[in-house]
C-alpha positions in Angstrom: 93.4 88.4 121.1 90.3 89.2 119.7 89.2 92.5 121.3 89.9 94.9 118.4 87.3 93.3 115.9 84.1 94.6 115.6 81.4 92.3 114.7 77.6 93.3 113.2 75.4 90.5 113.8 71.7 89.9 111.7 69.7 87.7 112.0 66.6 85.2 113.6 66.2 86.1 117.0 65.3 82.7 119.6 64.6 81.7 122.9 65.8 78.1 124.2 64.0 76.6 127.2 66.0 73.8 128.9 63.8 71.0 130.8 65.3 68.3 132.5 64.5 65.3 133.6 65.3 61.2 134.4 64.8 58.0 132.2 63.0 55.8 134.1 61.0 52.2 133.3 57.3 52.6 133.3 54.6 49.7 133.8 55.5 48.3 130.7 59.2 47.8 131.1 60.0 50.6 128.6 62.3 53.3 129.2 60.4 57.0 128.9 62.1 60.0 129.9 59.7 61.6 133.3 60.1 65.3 134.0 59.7 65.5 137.7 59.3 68.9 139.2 60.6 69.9 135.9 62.5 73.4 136.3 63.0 75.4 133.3 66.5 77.3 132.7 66.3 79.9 129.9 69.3 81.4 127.5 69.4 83.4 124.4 69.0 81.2 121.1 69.3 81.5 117.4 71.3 85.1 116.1 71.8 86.2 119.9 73.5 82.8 121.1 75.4 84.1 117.7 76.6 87.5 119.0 77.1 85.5 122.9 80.1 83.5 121.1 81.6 86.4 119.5 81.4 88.6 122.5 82.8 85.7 124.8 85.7 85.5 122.8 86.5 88.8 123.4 84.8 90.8 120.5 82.8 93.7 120.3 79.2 92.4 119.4 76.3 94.7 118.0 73.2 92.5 117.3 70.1 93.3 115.4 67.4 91.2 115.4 63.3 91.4 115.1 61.0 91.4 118.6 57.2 91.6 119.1 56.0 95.5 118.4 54.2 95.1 122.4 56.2 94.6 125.4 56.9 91.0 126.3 58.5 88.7 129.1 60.5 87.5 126.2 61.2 90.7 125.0 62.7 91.7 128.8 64.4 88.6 129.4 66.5 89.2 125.8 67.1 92.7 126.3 68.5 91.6 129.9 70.4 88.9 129.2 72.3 90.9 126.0 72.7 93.8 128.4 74.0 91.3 130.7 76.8 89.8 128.1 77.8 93.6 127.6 76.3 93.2 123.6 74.9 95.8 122.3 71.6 95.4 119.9 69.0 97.2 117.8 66.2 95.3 118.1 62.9 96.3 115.4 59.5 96.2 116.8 57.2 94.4 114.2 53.5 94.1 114.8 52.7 90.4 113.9 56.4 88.9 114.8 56.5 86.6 117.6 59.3 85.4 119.1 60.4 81.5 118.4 60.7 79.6 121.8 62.3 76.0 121.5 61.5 74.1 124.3 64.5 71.6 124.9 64.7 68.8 126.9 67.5 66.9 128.7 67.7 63.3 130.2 70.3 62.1 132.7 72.3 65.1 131.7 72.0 64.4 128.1 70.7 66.2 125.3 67.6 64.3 123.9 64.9 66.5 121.8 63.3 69.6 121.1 59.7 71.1 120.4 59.5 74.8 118.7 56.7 77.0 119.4 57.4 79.9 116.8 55.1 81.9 114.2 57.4 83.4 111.7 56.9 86.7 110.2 58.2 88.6 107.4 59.9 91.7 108.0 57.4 95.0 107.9 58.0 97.8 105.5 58.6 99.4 109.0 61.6 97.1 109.8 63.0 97.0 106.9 62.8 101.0 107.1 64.6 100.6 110.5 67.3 98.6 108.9 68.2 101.2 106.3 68.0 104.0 108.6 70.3 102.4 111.1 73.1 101.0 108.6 73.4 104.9 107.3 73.0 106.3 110.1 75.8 108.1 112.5 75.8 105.9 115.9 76.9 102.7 114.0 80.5 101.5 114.4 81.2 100.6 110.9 82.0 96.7 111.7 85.4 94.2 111.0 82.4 91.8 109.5 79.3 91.5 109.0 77.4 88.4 110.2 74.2 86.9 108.8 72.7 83.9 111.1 69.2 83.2 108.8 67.4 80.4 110.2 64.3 81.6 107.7 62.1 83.4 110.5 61.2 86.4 108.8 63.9 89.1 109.7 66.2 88.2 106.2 64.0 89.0 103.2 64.0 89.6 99.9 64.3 93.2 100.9 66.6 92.7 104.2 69.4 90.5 101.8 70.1 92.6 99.4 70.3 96.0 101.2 72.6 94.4 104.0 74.8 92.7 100.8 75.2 96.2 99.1 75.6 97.9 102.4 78.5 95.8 103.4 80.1 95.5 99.9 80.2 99.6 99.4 81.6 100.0 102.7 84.4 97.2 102.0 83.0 94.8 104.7 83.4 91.0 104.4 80.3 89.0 104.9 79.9 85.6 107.0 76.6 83.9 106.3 74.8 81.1 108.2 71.8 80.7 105.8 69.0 78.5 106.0 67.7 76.3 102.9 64.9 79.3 101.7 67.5 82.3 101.2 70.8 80.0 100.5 71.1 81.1 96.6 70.5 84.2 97.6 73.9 84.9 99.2 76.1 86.1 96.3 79.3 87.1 96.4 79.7 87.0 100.2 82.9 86.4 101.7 82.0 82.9 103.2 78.9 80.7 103.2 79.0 78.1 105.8 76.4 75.4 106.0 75.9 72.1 106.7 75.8 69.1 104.3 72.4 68.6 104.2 71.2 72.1 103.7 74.0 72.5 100.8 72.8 69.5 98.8 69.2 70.5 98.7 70.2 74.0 97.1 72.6 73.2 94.8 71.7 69.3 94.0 75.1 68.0 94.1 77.0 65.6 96.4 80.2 65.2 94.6 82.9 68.2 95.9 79.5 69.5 97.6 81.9 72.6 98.9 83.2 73.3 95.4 79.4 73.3 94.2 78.4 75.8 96.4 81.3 78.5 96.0 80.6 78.2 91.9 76.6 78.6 92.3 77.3 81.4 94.6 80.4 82.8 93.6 81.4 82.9 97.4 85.4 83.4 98.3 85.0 80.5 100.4 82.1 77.8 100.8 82.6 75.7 103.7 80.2 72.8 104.0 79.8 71.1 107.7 79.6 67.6 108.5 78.8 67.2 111.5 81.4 64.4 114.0 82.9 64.2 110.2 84.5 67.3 109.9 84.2 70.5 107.3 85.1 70.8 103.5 86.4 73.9 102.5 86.4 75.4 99.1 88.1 78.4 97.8 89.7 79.7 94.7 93.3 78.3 95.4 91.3 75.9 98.3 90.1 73.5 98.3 90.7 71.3 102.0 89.0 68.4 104.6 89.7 69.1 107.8 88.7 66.3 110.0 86.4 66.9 113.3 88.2 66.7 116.9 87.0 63.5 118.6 84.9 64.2 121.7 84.5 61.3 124.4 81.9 63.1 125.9 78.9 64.7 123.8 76.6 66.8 126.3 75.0 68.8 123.9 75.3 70.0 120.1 73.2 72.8 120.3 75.0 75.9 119.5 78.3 73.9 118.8 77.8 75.3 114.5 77.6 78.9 116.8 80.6 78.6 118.4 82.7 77.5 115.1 81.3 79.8 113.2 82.2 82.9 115.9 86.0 81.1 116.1 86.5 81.0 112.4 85.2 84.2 111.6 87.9 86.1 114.1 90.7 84.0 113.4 90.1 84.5 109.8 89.8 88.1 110.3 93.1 88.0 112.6 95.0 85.8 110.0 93.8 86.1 106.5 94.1 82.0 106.6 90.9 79.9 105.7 92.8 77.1 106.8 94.0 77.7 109.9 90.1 79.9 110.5 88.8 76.8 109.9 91.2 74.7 112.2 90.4 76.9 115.1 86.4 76.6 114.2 86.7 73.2 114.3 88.3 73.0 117.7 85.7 75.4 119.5 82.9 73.3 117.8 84.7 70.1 119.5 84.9 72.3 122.6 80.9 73.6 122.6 79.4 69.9 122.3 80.5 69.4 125.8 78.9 72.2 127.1 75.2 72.6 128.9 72.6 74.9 127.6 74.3 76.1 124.4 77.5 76.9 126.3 79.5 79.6 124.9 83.7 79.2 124.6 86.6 81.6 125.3 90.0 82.2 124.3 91.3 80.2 127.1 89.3 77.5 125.9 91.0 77.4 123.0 94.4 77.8 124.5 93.9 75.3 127.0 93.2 73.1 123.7 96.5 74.1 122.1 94.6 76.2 119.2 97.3 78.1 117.9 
C-alpha cells in the first residue's frame, strides 16, 4: 500500500536500553521495583525508531542523523540495526556529539520510568556542510516528504532548519515536523506541525483552540496538537476537527506510540490528500503501538487487522 512513497527522515538520533525487572516488598513493607540479573535489550530510539515505522509500513526510508566523529559500539549497533531494517542513512561524524542513551526500565511487564544519559551538541560547520552537500548532490532520491523528528539534541539548528525548509520548498516537497519546545516557532510554513499539548502551549501561550493557535503563529497547512488517551485536534484552513483516541485495555508501553502515528499519518496523507482520514489512521496505529514492547513498530496488517480503512 505504501511502497511507492519515499520518505527523508532528519533528525535526533537515540539509543533506548530496556531493563527489566519485578516489584517486590522490601523490609519495610513498601513496594520497590528489584532488577535481578537484569538483562539489557537494545533498539533504535529517537529519529531512527522514526524511519523504523515508516519502513515497516512498507516505505522507502533514508535517514540522516548525527554520530560521534570516532568509532563507537553505539555507532555499530545503529548502523547494524538500520542496515538490518533495510533503511538506508547518512549519518555525519561530528567531533564533540555523543550519542543520547535512555536507559528504560520495565516492571512486571510494564512500562515504569526512564533515565537519559545524553550530552547534546550543536551541529559542526562540518555537518551542516555535509547536509548541503548531500541534499544537492546526485545519489539522493528526491523524497514523497520530508520528515523532521527534533527532540532539541543538536542535529536541527539555526543553520540545519532553514536550509532543509528551503531545500524542500524549492524542490516542491511537503514537510512533516515533530519539533521539540526550542525550535517549534521556527517551523514556518511546513506542511504539518504535529506536537503534543503541552509542548504547543508553552510556544504559543494559548489553551483555547490550541491547534488553531499554532497553524496561525506558524502559518502551517495543518497543525495537529496531541493529547495523549484524549485524542488529537486538527487544524487547517477549511479544518478544523477532534478526533477522539481508540481505547486500549491494555497499555504495555507508550514509548514510540507519537512515532508510529506520526509514520501512519504521514503515508495516508500522502496516499489520500485527506487530513482527516491521515489523522484517523494515526490515531489507530498510535492505539496499536502502546501495546507493544520495546518501542514496537506497526505494519499494514496491523492496521487492517484493526479495520483502518
Amino acid at each position: 500500500m505504501y511502497s511507492d512513497y519515499n520518505i527523508l527522515v532528519v533528525g535526533d538520533g537515540m539509543i533506548d536500553e530496556w531493563i527489566e525487572g519485578v516489584a517486590e516488598r522490601n523490609e519495610h513493607g513498601r513496594t520497590e521495583m528489584r532488577m535481578v540479573n537484569p538483562v539489557k535489550t537494545r533498539t533504535l530510539g529517537g529519529v531512527y525508531n522514526m524511519a523504523v515505522n515508516f519502513r515497516s509500513l512498507g516505505a522507502n526510508v533514508c535517514c540522516v542523523a548525527m554520530v560521534p566523529k570516532e568509532s563507537t559500539v553505539g555507532n555499530q549497533y545503529i548502523q547494524i540495526a538500520l542496515n538490518q531494517k533495510g533503511i538506508a542513512y547518512n549519518l555525519f561524524a561530528s567531533g564533540d556529539y555523543k550519542i543520547t542513551v535512555q536507559e528504560r526500565y520495565f516492571c512486571d511487564d510494564k512500562y515504569k520510568t526512564w533515565v537519559s544519559y545524553s550530552k547534546p551538541a550543536q551541529a559542526t560547520n562540518k555537518t551542516v556542510e555535509d547536509l548541503f552537500q548531500y541534499l544537492h548532490g546526485d545519489s539522493i532520491v528526491v523524497p514523497d516528504a520530508l520528515v523532521i523528528w527534533d527532540y532539541d539534541e543538536g542535529m536541527l539548528t539555526e543553520s540545519t532548519i532553514p536550509m532543509l525548509l528551503l531545500w524542500a520548498r524549492t524542490n516542491h516537497i511537503p514537510v512533516i515536523v515533530d519539533p521539540k519546545l526550542n525550535n517549534f516557532t521556527k517551523y514556518k510554513d511546513v506542511e504539518i506541525l504535529k506536537s503534543n499539548d503541552n509542548e504547543a502551549l508553552q510556544a504559543v501561550g494559548s489553551n483555547v483552540c490550541l491547534a488553531n493557535k499554532v497553524r496561525e503563529e506558524l502559518d502551517c497547512k495543518y497543525a495537529i496538537v496531541t493529547r495523549g488517551d484524549k485524542g488529537m485536534s486538527v487544524a487547517g484552513e477549511d479544518v478544523n476537527l477532534f478526533i477522539k483516541s481508540h481505547k486500549v485495555a491494555d497499555v504495555v508501553c507508550d514509548v514510540g506510540a507519537g512515532d508510529a502515528t506520526l509514520a501512519a499519518l504521514t503515508l495516508e496523507y500522502l496516499r489520500t490528500g485527506d487530513i482527516e482520514r491521515a489523522c484517523e489512521v494515526g490515531n489507530i496505529a498510535g492505539s496499536i503501538a502502546v501495546t507493544n514492547k520495546y518501542c514496537g513498530s506497526i505494519t499494514v496488517e496491523d492496521l487492517e487487522n484493526r479495520n483502518a480503512w
